[in-house]
N, CA and C atoms as an extended XYZ file, in Angstrom:
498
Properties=species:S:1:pos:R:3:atomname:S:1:resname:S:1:resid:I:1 pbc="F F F"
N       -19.833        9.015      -32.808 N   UNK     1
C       -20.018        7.838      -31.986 CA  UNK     1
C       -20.666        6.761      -32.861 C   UNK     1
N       -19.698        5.819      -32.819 N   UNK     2
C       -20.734        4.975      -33.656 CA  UNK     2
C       -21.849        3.735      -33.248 C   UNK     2
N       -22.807        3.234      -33.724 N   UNK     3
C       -23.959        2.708      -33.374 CA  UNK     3
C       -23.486        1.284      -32.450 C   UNK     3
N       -22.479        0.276      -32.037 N   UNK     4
C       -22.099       -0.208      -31.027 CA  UNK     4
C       -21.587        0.617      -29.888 C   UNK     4
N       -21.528        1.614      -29.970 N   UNK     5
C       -20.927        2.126      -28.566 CA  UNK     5
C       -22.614        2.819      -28.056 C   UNK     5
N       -23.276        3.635      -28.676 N   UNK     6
C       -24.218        4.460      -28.755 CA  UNK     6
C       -25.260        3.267      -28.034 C   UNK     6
N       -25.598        2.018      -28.740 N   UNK     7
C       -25.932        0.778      -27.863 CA  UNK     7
C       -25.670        0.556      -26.549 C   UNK     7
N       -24.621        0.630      -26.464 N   UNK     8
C       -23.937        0.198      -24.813 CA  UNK     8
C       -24.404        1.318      -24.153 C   UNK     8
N       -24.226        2.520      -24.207 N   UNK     9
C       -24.351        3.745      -23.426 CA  UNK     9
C       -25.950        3.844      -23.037 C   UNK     9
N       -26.755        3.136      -24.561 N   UNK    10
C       -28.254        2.841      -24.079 CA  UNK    10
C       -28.564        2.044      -23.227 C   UNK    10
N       -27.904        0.841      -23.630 N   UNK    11
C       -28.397        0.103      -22.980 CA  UNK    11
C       -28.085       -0.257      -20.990 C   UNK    11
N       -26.906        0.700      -20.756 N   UNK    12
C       -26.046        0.951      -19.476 CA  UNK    12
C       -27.803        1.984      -18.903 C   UNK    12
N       -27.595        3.087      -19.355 N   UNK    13
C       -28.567        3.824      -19.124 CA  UNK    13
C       -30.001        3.424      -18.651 C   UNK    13
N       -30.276        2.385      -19.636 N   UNK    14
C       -31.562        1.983      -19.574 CA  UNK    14
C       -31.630        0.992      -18.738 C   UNK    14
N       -30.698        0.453      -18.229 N   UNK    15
C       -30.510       -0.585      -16.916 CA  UNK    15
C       -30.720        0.014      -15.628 C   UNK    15
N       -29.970        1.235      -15.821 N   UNK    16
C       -30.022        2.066      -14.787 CA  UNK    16
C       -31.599        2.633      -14.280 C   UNK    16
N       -31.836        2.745      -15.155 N   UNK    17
C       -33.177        3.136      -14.852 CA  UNK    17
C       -34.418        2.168      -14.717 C   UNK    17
N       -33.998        1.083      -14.867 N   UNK    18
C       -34.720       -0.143      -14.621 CA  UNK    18
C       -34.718       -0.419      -13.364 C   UNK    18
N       -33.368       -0.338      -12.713 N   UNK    19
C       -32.990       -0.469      -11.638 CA  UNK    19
C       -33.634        0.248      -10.227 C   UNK    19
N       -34.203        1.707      -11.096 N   UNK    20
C       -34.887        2.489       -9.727 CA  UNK    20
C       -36.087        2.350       -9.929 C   UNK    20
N       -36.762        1.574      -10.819 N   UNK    21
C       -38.156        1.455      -10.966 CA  UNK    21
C       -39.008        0.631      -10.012 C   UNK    21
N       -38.460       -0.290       -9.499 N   UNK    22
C       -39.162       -0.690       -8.071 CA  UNK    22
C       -39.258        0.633       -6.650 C   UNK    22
N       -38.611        0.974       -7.107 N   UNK    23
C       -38.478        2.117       -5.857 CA  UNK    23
C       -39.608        3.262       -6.119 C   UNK    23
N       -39.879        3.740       -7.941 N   UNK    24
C       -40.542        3.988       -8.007 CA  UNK    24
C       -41.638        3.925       -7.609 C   UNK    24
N       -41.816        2.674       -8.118 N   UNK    25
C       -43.500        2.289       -8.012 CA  UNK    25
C       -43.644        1.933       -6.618 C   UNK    25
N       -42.793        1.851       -5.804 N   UNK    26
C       -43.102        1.181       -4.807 CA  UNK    26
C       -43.514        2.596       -4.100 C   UNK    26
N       -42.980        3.669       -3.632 N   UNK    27
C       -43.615        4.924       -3.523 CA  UNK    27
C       -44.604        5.465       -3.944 C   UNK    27
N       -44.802        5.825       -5.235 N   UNK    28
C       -45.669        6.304       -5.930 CA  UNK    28
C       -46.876        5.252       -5.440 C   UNK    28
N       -47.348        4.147       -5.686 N   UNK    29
C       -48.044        3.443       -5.354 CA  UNK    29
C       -48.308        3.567       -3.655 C   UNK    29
N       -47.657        3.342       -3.134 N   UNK    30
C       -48.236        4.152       -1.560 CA  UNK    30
C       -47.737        2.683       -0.525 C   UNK    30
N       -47.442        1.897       -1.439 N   UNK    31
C       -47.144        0.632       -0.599 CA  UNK    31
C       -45.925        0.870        0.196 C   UNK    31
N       -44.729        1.800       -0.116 N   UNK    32
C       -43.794        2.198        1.043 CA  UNK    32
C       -44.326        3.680        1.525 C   UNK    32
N       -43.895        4.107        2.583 N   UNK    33
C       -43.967        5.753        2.853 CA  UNK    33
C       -42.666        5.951        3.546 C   UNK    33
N       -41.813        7.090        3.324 N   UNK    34
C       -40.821        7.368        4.172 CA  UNK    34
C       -41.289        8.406        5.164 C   UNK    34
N       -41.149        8.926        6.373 N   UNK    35
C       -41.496        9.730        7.399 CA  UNK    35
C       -41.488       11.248        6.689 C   UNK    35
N       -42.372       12.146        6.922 N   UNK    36
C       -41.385       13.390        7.007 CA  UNK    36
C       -40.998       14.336        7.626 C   UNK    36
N       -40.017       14.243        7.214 N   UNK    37
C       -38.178       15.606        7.157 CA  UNK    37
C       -38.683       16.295        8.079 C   UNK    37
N       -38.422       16.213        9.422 N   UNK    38
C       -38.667       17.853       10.567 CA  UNK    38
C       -37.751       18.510       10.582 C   UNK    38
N       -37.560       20.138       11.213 N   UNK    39
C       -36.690       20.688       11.014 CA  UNK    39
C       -35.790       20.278       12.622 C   UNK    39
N       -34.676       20.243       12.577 N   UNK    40
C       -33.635       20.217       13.465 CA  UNK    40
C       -34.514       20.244       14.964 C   UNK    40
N       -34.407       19.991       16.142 N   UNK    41
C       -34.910       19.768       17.409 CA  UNK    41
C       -36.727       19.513       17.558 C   UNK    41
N       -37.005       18.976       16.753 N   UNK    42
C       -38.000       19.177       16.822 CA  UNK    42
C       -38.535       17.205       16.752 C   UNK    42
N       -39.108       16.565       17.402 N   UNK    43
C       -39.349       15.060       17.355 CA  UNK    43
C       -39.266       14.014       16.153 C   UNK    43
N       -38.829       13.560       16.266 N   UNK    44
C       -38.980       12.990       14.696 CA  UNK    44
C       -40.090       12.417       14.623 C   UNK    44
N       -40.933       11.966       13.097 N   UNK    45
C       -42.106       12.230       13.057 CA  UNK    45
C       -42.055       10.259       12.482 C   UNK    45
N       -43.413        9.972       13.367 N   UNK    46
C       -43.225        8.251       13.073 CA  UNK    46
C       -43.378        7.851       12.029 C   UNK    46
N       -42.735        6.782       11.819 N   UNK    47
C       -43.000        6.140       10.250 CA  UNK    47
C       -44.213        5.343       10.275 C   UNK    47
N       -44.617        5.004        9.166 N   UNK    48
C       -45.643        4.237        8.884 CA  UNK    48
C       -45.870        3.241        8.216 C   UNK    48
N       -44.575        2.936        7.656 N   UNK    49
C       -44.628        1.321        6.807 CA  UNK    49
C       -44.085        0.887        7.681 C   UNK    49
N       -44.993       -0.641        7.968 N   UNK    50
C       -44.018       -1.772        8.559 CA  UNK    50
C       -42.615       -2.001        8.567 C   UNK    50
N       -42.307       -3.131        9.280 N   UNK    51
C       -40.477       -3.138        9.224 CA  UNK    51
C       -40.898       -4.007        7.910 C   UNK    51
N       -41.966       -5.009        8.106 N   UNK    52
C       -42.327       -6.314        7.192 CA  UNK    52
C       -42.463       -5.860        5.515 C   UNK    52
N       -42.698       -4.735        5.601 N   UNK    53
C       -43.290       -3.868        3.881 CA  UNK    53
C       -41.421       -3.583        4.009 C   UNK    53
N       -40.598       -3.364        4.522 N   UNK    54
C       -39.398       -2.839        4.789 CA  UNK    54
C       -38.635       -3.796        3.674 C   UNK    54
N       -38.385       -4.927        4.442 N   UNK    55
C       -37.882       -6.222        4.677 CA  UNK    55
C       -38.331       -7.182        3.028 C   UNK    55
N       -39.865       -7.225        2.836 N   UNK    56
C       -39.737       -7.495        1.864 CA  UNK    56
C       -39.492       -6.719        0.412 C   UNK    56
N       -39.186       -5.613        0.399 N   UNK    57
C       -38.632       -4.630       -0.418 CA  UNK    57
C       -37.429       -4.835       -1.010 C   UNK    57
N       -37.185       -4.924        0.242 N   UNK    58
C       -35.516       -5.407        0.346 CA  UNK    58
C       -35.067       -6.667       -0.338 C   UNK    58
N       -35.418       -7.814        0.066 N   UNK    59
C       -35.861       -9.404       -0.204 CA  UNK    59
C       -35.739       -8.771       -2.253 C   UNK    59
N       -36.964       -8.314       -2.633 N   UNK    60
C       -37.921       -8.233       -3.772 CA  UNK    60
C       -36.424       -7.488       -4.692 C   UNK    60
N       -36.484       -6.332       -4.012 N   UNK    61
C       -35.049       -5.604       -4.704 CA  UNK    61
C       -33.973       -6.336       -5.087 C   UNK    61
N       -33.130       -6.919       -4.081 N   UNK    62
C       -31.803       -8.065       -4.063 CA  UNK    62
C       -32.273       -9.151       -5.850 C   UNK    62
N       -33.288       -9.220       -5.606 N   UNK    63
C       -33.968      -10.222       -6.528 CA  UNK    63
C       -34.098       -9.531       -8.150 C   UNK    63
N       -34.202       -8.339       -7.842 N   UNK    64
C       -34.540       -7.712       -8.727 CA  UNK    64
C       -33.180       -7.209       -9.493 C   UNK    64
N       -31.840       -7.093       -8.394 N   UNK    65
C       -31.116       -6.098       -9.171 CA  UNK    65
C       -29.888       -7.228       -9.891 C   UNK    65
N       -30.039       -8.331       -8.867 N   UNK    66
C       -29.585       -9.866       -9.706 CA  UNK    66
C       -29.855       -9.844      -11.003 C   UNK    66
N       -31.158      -10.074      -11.168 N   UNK    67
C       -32.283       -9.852      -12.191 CA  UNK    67
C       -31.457       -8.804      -13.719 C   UNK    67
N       -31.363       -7.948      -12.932 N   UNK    68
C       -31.157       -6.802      -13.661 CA  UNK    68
C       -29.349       -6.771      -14.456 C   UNK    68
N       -28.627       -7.612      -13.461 N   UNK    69
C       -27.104       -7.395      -13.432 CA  UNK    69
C       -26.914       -8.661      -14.494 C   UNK    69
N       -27.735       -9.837      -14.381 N   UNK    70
C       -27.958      -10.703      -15.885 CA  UNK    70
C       -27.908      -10.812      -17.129 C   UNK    70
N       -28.878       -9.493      -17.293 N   UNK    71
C       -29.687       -8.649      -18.422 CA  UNK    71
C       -28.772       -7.845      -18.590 C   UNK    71
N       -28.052       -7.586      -18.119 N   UNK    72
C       -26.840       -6.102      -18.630 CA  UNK    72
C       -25.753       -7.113      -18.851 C   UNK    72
N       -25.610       -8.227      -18.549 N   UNK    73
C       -24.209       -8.809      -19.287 CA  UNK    73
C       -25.014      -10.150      -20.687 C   UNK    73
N       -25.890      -10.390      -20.390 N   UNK    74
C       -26.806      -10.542      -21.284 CA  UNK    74
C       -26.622       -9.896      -22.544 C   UNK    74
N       -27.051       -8.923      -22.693 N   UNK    75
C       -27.072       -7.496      -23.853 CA  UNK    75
C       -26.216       -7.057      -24.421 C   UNK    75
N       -25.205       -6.873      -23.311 N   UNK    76
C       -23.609       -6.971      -23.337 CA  UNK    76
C       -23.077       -7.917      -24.689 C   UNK    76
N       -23.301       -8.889      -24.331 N   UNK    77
C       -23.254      -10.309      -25.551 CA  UNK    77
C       -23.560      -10.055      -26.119 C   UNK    77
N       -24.879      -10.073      -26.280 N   UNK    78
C       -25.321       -9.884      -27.865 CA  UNK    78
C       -24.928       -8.561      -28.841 C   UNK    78
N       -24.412       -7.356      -28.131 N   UNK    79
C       -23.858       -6.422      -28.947 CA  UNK    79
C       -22.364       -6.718      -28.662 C   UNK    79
N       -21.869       -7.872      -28.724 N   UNK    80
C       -20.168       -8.390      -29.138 CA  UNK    80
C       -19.169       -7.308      -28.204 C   UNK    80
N       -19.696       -7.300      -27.129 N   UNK    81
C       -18.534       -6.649      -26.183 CA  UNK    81
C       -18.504       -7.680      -24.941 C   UNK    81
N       -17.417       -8.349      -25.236 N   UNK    82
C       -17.218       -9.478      -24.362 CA  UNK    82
C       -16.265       -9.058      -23.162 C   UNK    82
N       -16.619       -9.170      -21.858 N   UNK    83
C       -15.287       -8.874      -21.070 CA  UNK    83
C       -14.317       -9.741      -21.037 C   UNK    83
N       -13.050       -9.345      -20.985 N   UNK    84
C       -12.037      -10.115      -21.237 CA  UNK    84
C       -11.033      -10.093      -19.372 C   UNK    84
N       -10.704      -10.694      -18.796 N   UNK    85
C        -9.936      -10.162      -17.626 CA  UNK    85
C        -8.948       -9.898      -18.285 C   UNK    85
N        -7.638       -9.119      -17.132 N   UNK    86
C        -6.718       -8.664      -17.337 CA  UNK    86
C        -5.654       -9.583      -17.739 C   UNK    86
N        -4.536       -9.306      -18.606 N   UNK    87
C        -3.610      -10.171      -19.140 CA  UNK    87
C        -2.366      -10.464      -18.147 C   UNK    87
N        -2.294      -11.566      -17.211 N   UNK    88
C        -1.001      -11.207      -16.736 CA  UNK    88
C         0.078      -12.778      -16.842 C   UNK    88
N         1.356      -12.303      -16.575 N   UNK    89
C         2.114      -13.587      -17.230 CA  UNK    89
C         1.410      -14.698      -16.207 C   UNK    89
N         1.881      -15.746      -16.229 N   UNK    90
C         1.289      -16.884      -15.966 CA  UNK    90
C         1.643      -17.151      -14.471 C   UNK    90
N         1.035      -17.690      -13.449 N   UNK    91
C         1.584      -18.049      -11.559 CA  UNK    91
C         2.936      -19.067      -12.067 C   UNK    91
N         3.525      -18.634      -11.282 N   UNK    92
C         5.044      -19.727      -11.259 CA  UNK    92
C         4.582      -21.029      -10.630 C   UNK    92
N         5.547      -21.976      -11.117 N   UNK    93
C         4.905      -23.450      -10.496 CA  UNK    93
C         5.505      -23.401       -8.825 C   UNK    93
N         5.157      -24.414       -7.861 N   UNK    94
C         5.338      -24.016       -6.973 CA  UNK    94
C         7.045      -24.060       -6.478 C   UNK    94
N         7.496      -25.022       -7.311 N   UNK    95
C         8.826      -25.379       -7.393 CA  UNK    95
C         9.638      -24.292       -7.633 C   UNK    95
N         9.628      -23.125       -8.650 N   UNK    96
C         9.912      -21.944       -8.915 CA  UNK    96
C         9.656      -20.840       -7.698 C   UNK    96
N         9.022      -20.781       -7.069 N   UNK    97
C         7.866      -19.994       -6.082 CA  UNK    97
C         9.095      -20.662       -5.378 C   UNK    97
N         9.462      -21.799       -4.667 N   UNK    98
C         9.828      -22.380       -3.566 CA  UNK    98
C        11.649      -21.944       -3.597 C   UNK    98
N        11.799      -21.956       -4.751 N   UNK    99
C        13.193      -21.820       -5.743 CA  UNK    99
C        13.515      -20.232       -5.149 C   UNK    99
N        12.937      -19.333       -5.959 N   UNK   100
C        12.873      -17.992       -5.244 CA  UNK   100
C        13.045      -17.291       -3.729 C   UNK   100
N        12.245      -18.033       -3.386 N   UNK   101
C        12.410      -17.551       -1.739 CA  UNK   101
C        13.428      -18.281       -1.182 C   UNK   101
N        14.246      -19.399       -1.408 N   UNK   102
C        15.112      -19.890       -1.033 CA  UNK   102
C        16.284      -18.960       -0.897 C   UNK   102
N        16.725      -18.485       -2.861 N   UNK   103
C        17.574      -17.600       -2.832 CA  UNK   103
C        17.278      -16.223       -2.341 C   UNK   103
N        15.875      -15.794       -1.856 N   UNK   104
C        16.103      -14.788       -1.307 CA  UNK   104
C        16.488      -14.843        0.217 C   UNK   104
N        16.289      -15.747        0.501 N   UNK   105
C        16.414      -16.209        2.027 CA  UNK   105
C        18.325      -16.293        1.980 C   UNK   105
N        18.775      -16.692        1.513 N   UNK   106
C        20.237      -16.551        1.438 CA  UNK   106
C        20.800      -15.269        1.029 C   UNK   106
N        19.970      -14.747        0.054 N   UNK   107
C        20.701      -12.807        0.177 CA  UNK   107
C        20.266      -12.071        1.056 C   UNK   107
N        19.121      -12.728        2.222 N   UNK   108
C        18.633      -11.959        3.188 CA  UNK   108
C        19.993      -12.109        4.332 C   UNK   108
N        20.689      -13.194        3.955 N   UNK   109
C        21.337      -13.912        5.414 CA  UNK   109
C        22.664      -13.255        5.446 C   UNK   109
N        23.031      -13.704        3.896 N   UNK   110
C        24.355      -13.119        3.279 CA  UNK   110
C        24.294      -11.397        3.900 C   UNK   110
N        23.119      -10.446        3.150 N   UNK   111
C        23.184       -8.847        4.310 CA  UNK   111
C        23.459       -8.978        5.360 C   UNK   111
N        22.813      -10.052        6.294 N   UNK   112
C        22.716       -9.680        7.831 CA  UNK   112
C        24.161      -10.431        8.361 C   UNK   112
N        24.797      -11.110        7.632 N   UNK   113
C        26.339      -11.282        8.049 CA  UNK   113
C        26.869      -10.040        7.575 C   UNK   113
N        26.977       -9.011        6.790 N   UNK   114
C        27.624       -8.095        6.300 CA  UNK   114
C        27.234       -7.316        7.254 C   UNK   114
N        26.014       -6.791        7.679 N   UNK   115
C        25.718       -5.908        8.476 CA  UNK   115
C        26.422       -6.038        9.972 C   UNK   115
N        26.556       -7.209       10.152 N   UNK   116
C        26.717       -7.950       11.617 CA  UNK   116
C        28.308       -7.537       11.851 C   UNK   116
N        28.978       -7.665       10.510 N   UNK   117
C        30.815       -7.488       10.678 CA  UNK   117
C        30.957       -6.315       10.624 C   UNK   117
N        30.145       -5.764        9.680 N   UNK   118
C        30.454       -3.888       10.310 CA  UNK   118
C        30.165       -3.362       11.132 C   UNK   118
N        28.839       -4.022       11.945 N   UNK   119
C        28.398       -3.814       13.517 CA  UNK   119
C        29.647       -3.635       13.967 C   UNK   119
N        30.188       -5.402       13.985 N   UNK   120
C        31.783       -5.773       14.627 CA  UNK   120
C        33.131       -4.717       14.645 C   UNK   120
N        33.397       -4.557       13.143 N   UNK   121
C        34.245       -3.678       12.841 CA  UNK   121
C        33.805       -2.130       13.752 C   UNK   121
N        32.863       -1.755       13.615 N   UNK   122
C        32.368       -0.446       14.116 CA  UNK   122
C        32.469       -0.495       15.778 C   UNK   122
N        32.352       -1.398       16.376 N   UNK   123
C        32.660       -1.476       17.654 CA  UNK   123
C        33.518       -1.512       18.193 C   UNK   123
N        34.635       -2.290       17.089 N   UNK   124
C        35.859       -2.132       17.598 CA  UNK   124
C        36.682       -1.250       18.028 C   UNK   124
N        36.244       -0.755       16.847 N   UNK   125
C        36.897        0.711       16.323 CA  UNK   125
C        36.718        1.855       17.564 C   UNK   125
N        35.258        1.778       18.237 N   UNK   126
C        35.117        2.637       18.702 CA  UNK   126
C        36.168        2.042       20.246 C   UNK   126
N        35.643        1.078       20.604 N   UNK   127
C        36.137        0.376       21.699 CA  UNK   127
C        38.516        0.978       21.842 C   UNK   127
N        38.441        0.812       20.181 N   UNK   128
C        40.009        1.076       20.172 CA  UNK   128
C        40.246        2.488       20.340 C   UNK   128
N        39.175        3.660       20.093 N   UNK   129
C        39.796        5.074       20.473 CA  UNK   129
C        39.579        5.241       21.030 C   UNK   129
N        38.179        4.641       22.217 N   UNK   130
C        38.255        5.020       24.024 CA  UNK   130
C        39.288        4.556       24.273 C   UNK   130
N        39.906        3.371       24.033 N   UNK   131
C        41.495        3.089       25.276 CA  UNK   131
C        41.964        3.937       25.023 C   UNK   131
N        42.326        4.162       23.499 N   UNK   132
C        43.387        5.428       23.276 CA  UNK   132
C        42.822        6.714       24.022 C   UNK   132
N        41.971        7.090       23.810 N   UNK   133
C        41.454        8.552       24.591 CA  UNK   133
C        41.835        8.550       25.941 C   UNK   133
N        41.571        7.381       26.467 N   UNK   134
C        41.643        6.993       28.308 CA  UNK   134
C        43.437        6.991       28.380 C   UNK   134
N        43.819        6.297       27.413 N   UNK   135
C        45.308        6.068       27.932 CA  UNK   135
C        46.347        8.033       27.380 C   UNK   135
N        45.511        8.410       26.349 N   UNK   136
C        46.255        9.906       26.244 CA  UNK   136
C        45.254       10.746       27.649 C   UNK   136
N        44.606       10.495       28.064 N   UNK   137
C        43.846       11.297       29.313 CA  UNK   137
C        45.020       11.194       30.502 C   UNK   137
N        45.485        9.585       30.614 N   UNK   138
C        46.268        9.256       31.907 CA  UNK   138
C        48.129        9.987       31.669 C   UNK   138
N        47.741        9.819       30.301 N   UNK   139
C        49.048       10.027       29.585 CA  UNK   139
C        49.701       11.737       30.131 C   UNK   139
N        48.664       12.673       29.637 N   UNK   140
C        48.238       14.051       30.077 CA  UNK   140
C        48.542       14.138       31.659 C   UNK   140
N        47.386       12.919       32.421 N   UNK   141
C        47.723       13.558       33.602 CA  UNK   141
C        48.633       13.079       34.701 C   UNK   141
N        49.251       12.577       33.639 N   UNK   142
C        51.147       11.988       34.451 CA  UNK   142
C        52.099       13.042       34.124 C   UNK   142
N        51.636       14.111       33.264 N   UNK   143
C        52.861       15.214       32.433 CA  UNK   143
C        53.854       14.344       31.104 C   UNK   143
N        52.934       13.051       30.741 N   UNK   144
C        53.747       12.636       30.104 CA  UNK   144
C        53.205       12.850       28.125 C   UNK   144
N        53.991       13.287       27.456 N   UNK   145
C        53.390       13.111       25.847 CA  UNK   145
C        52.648       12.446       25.682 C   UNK   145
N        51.464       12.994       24.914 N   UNK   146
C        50.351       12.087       24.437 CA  UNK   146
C        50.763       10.495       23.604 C   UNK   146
N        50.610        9.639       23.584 N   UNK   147
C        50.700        8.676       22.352 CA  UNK   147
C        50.449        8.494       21.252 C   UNK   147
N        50.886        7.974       20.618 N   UNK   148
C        50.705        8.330       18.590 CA  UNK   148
C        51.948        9.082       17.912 C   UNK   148
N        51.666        9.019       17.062 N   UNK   149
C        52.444        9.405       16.193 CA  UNK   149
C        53.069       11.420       16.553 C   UNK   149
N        54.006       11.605       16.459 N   UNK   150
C        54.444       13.235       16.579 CA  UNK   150
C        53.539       14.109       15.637 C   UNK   150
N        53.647       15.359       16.316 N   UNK   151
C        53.066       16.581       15.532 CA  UNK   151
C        54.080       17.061       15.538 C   UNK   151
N        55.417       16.839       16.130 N   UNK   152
C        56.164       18.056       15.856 CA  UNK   152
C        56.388       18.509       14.124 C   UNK   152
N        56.744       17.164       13.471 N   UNK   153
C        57.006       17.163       12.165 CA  UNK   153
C        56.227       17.270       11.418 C   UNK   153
N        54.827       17.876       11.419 N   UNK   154
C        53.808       17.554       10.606 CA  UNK   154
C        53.163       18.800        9.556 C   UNK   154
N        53.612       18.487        8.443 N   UNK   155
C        53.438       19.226        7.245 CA  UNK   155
C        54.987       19.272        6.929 C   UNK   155
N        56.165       18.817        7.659 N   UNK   156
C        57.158       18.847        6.488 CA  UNK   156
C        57.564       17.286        6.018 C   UNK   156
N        58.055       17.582        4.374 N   UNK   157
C        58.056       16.343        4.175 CA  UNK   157
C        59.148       15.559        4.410 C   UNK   157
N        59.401       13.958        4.347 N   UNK   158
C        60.158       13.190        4.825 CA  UNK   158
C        61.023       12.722        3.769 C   UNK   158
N        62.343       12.182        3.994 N   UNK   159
C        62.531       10.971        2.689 CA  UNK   159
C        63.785       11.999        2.171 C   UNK   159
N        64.750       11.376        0.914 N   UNK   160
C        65.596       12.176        0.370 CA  UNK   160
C        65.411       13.850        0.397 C   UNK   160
N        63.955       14.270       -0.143 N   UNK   161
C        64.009       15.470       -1.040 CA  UNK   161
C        63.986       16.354        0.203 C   UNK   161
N        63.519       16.020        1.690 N   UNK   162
C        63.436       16.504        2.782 CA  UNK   162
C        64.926       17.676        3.007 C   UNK   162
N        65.763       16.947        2.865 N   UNK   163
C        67.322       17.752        3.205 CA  UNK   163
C        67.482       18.965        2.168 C   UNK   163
N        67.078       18.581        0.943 N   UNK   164
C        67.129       20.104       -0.067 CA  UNK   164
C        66.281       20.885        1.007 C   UNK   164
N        67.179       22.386        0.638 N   UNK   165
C        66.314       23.388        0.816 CA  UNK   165
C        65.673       23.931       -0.744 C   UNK   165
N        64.464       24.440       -0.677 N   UNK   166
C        63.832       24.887       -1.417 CA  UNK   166
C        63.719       26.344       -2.055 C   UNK   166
């Protein structure tokens, strides 16, 4: 590891621990108290620091960890590790931006006419083999041949080569 990274890891560390040192002292010193810990059903046991000792802790902390978040990009600097944001290509102008959605707005429209004629087509279609179904149903129940094309002839073939026998 070499002595810029070994820096950072100190100096991350040592922030960190800067960071809980109000909390420290603020305990240890006696100026906060937290309640204590009862076991399960048993009353909970009252606290004894003010909300006001609470409140300005709080206040003092916020202040402190500002404080603290300064000093770590501070340090940062001076051991030459600069943050850099992320690299990304550049925002389109709005004209481009406006350009785009235009043509997508026309391949959105262009699908939904395509979708719309095969709707069409598909309805038809179906619409054309109920008559047929209804009209071979009536067809049936007159005793008369279904409509369409014959089965009698179907699988032999048609045309000159038909008359050879094989």
């Amino acid at each position: 590891m070499d002595r810029r990274r070994l820096a950072l890891v100190g100096v991350t560390l040592g922030l960190i621990v800067l960071a809980l040192l109000p909390a420290v002292v603020a305990f240890s010193a006696g100026w906060l108290h937290l309640p204590h810990i009862e076991p399960p059903l048993h009353p909970a046991a009252p606290d004894r620091t003010p909300p006001e000792a609470w409140a300005a802790f709080a206040v003092f902390y916020l202040f402190w960890i500002v404080g603290g978040a300064i000093l770590l990009v501070w340090c940062y600097d001076r051991l030459g590790y600069h943050w850099q944001p992320h690299e990304r290509k550049p925002r389109l102008s709005r004209k481009e931006r406006r350009k785009r959605a235009a043509v997508m707005g026309a391949l959105t429209m262009d699908d939904d006419v395509r979708v719309e004629a095969a709707l069409r087509r598909r309805h038809e279609r179906d619409r054309r083999r109920s008559a047929e179904a209804q009209a071979s149903a009536r067809a049936r129940a007159q005793g008369m041949p279904p409509a369409g094309p014959s089965t009698h002839d179907a699988g032999r073939p048609t045309g000159p080569a038909a008359g050879k026998g094989g």
